[in-house]
N, C-alpha and C positions, 0 to 999 in steps of 0.2 A: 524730438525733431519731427516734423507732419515729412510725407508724402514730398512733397514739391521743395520743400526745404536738400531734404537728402538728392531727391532729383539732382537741383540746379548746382549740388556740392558733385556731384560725380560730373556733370555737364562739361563746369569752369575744370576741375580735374582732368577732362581729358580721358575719362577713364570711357576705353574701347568698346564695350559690349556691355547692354545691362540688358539684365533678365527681370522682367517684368510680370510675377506668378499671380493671376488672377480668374476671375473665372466671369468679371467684368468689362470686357474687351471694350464697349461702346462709351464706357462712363470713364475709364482710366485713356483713352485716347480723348477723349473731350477735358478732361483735366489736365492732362499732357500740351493740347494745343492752347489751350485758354493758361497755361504757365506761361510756353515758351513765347508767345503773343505779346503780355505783360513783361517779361523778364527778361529775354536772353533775346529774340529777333532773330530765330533759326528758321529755314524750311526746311518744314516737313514732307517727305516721302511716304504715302501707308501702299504696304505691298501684303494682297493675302497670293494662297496659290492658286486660285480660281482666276479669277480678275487681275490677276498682275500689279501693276502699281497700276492708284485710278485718279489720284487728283490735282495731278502737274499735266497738263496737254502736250506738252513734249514729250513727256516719258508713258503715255497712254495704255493700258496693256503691257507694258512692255516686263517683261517678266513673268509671264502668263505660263502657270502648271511648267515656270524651271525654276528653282530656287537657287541655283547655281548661277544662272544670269541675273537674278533679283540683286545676288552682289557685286555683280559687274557694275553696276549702274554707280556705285563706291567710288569706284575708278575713275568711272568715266566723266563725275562731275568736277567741275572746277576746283583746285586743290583750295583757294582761299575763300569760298565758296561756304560761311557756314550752315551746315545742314544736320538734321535729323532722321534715319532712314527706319520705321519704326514696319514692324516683319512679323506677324500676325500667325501663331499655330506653327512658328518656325524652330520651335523644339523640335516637333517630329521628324525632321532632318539631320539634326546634329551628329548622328550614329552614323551617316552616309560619309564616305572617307573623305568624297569631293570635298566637299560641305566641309569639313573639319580641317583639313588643309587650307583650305579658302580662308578662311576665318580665321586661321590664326597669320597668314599671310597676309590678309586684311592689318590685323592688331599691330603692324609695324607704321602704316599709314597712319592709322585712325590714330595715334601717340602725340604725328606730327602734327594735324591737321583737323581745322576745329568739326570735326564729322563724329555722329555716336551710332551704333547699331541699337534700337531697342527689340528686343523680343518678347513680344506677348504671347503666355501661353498659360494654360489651366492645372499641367501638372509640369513638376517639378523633377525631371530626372536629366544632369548634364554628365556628357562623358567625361570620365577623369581628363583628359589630355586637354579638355577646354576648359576646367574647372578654375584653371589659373586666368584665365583670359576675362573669365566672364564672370560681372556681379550681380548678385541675386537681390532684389529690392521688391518687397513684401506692399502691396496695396490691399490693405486693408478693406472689411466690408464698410458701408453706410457708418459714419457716430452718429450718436446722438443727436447732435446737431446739423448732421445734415439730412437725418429723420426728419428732426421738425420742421424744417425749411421744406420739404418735400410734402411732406402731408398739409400744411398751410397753403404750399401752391398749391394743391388740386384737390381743397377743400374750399379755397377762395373760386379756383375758377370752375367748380362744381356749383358756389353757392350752398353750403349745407354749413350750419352751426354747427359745432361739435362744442358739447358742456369741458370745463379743464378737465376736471376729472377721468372724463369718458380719453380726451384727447393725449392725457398722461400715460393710459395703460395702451394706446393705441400704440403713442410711439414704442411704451417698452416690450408690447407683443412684436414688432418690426425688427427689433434688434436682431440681427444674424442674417437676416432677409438681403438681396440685393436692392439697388434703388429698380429694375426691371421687375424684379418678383414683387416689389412693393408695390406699383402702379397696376400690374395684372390682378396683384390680388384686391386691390380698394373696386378694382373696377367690378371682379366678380361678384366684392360688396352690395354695390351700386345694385347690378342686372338684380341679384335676389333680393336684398331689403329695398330698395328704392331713394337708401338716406344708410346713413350711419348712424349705426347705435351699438348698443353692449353683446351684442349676437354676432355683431365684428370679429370680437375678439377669436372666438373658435373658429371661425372661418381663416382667420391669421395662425391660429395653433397647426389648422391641419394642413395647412402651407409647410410647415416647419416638420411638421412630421414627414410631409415629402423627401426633405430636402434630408433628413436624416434617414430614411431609407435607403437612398441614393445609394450612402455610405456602405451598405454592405457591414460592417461591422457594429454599429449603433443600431437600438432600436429604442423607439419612445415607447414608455409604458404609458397606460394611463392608471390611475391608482385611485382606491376607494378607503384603504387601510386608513386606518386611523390608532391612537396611541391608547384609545379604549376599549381599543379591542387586542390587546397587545398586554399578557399579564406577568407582574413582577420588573424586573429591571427597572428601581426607583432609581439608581444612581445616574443609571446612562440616562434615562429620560429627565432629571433635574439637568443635566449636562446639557441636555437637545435643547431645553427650555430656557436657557439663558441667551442661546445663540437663536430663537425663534428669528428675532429681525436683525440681525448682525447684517442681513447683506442690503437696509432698508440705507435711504438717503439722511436719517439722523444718526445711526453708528457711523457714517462714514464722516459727518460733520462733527463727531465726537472724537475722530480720530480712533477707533476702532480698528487693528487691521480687518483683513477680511478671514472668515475661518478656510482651514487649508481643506480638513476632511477627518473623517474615522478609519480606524481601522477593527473591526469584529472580529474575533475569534473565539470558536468555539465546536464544538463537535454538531454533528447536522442534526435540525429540527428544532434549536433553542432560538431560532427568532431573528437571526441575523437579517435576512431577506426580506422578511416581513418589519422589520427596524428600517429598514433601507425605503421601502414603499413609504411608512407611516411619515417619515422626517419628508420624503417630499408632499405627500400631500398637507402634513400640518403647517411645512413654510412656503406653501401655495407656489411651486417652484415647479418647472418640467423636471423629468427622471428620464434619463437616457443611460440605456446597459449598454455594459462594452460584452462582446460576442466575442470571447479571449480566446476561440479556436480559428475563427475568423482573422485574429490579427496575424498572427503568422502564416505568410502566404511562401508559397513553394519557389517563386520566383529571386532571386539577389537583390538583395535591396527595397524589395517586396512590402517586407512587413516593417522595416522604420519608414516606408511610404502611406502606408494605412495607420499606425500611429501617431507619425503629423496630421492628419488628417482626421483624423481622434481627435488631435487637441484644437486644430481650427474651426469645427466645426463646435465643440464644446463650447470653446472659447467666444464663438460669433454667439452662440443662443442663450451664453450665461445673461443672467441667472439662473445655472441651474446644477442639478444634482447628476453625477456622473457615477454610476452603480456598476464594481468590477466584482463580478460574480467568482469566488473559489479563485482569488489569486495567486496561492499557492499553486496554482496546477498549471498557473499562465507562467509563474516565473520556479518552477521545480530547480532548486540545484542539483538533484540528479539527472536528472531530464535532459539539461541544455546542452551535453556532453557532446562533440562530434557534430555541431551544427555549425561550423563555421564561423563559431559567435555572433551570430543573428541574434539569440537571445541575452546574450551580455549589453552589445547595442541595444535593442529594444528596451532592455532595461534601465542601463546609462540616462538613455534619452528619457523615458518615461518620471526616474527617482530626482532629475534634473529637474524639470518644468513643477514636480510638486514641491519643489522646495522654495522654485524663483518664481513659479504663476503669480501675476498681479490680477485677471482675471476672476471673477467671483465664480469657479467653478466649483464645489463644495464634492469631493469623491469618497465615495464608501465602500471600502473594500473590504473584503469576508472572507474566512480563511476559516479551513477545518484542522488543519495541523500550522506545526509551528517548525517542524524539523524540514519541510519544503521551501520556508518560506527563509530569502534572501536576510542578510542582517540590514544590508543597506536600508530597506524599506520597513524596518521597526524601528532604527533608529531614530531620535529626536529629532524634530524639524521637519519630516515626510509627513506626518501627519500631527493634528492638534492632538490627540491623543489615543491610544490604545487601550481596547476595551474587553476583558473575558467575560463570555456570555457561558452562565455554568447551566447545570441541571437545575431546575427549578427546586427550592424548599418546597415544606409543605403548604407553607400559607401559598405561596404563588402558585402550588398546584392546583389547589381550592378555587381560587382567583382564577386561574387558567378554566377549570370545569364549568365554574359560572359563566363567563363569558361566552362558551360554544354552546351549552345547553341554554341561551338567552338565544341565541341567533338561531338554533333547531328548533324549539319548543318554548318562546316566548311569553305564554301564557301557562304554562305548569312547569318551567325552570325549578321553579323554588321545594317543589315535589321531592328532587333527588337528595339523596345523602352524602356532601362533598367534601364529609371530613374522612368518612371511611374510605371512597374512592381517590384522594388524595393520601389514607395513610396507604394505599393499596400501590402506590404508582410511586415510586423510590426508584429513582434510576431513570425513569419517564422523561423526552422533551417533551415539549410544548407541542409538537407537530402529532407525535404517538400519543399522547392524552387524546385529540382531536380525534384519531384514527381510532380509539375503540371506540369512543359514542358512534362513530360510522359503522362500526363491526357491529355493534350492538343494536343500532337502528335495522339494519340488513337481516340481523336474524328474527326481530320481532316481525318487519315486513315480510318478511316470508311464511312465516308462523300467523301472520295477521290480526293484530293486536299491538297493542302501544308497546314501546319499550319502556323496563324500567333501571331501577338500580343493581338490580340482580345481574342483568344483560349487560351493561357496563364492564360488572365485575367479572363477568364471566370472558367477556372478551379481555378484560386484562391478563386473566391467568395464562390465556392465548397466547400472547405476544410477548414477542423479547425483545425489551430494548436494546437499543443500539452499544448504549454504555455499557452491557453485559458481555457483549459480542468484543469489542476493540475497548476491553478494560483497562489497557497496556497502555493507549493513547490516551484516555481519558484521565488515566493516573498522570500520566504526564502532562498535560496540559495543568493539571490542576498543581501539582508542583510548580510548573510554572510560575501559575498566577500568586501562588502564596510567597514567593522570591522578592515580591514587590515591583517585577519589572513591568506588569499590567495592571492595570483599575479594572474592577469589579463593577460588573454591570449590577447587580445587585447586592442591595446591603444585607448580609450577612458573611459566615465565617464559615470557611470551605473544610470539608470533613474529608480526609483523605481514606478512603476505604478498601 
């Protein structure tokens, strides 16, 4: 059901008070009057609190910085009179007692009498006692379709060609934009290139990175990783490699769903993070981290107010990749004890949207233990699949050393010995491999002289893995994994030690 459909079904309904949650106040009151115009032959009333009501000459000002008289004017219009009284930022009121008695004293009138209250506002928080009163109705950012109609008008009355191709990734770089942020931003186009072309496009990304900043809890990465530089894990990366274009316009004409997301787990340093980067930059997709200390805010109701707000914003920018760093720590079943269940909420809401998102927002969450983490969110359905990312074998430690010592020493990589330093590094992630060639570089540079295989080895004798340290966790993850209830990120057979 669009926008104006659900409108004119609460309109004919009768129903008293709708809440109007947007952040598009000029574009949703111009959609409002161009419905009721064509459909229903209501007037409209717009009242902010600045300016009062401003576009009936009888009622001039009249409600000017009182919102409590702004509802009088209810009253005082003709009972058979149909009208519209549409009340702009008038959330910010509702908490005031007037305000809350008015209004629902109101709701006995508004039942008999064909009059609505709309309230336009950008965030969403109603007092319980009005909660009954008042329906909440979701306008959506810009579709697709009205992308393209948008960038046609002010490409026709610019006068600029745009090639299809160039004009396809235009619209799909617009997506989550409003139609205001879209027109500022082509224009900014305009002032720096003089024409539109493919250099658009990043001018449109770091639009979008604005606008996720905002957020407070998201942040856009931008990523360079690649899955070449990423060693061992053939299972998970065949797995990545199937779903490369799942989210393209021919899986969808195949009838494809869309993929929901992963879940990693594994002890730190084997690549989780680094998996999360690679898969967005290899399905050419934005990456946006959720800042899971960030979502719980100290305030009531606080933090299921920043996780809607997590998923609309995901939601407006998808296609894209939504990275929940150490999940286990966000949703701790020891942890949430004595919070009021804020994080039962939080959670509820969150295991809900990954199960029913129709959106193509793909989430990769990573977890170092397994005895924190919720069952809700391993069971089936939350994610396409679950993945244990173990210590590397030998071959992939080998593969791991080549790789770092290609990107330090390019031209004498092939120098070192990377069967002895992989049989050397048993228990090693992927991250501490990296960390002695570092140790090892440091002591040459200081010493003044290259490094060599010796320097490697010597820093390994240095260093204690992690897996040494919290043996106890690592035995049990890897029982875990051998239980059958997780897929192996890589192919082999897990040695329990």
């Amino acid at each position: 059901m669009t926008f104006n459909d659900e409108l004119n079904l609460f309109l004919k309904a009768r129903y008293p008070i709708i809440y109007i949650n947007t952040i598009e106040e000029d574009r949703v009151e111009y959609v409002i009057r161009k419905n009721i115009k064509t459909n229903l032959k209501r007037s409209i009333y717009s009242w902010d609190f600045v300016d009062g009501y401003t576009n009936n000459p009888n009622n001039q000002g009249f409600g000017k910085r009182n919102p409590l008289q702004a509802l009088e004017l209810v009253e005082k219009l003709n009972p058979e009179t149909p009208a519209i009284f549409l009340l702009k930022d008038f959330n910010r009121f509702l908490n005031d007692l007037s305000i809350s008695r008015k209004l629902r004293n109101l709701s006995r009138i508004l039942k008999l009498q064909p009059k609505t209250i709309i309230i336009i506002g950008s965030e969403l928080n109603i007092p319980r006692e009005l909660q009954d009163l008042i329906t909440v109705l979701q306008f959506q950012l810009p579709t697709e379709e009205e992308i393209i109609k948008e960038l046609q008008r002010l490409t026709q009355s610019l006068q600029i060609d745009v090639d299809i191709k160039l004009f396809e990734n235009l619209t799909r770089s617009c997506q989550g934009l409003s139609l205001e942020r879209i027109r500022r931003v082509l224009s900014k186009i305009i002032a720096t290139y003089k024409t539109i072309n493919e250099n658009s496009i990043s001018i449109l990304l770091s639009e979008k990175k604005q606008i996720i900043s905002q957020t407070e809890i998201l942040e856009y990465w931008s990523v360079n990783e690649k899955f070449d530089g990423l060693g061992g894990l053939k299972n998970l990366k065949e797995w990545l490699k199937k779903r490369q274009t799942a989210f393209s316009s021919q899986a969808i004409n195949y009838g494809l769903p869309t993929p929901r997301g992963l879940l990693l787990i594994g002890i730190q340093g084997t690549g989780k993070s680094l998996t999360a980067k690679a898969i967005a930059n290899d399905w050419k997709l934005p990456l946006l981290k959720l800042d899971v200390g960030k979502l719980f805010g100290g305030i009531v109701g606080e933090s299921e107010s920043r996780l809607r707000q997590m998923i609309s914003v995901s939601e407006a920018i998808s296609p894209c990749i939504l990275w929940i760093d150490e999940i286990d720590k966000a949703f701790n079943n020891s942890d949430n004890k004595g919070d009021s269940g804020t994080s039962n909420r939080v959670l509820g809401t969150f295991i809900s949207w990954l199960s029913e998102k129709t959106k193509p927002v793909f989430v990769i969450a990573t977890a170092n233990s397994i005895d924190s983490l919720p069952l809700e969110i391993i069971r089936k359905g939350r994610f396409d699949e679950v993945f244990f990312l173990d210590l590397p074998q030998k071959s992939e430690r080998e593969e791991i050393f080549q790789i770092h010592l290609k990107q330090f020493r390019p031209n004498t990589w092939d120098q070192f010995n990377y069967s002895e330093l992989a049989q050397l590094t048993e228990y090693f992630s992927g991250a501490e491999i990296r960390q002695t060639i570092i140790e090892a570089m440091y002591q040459a540079f200081y010493e003044k002289r290259e490094f060599t295989t010796n320097d490697i080895r010597n820093a390994i004798n240095e260093l204690i893995p992690l897996a040494r340290i919290e043996n106890a966790q690592m035995l049990k993850l890897k029982n875990w994994a051998t239980s059958g209830k997780i897929r192996l990120a890589s192919t082999k057979d897990i040695f329990l030690n």
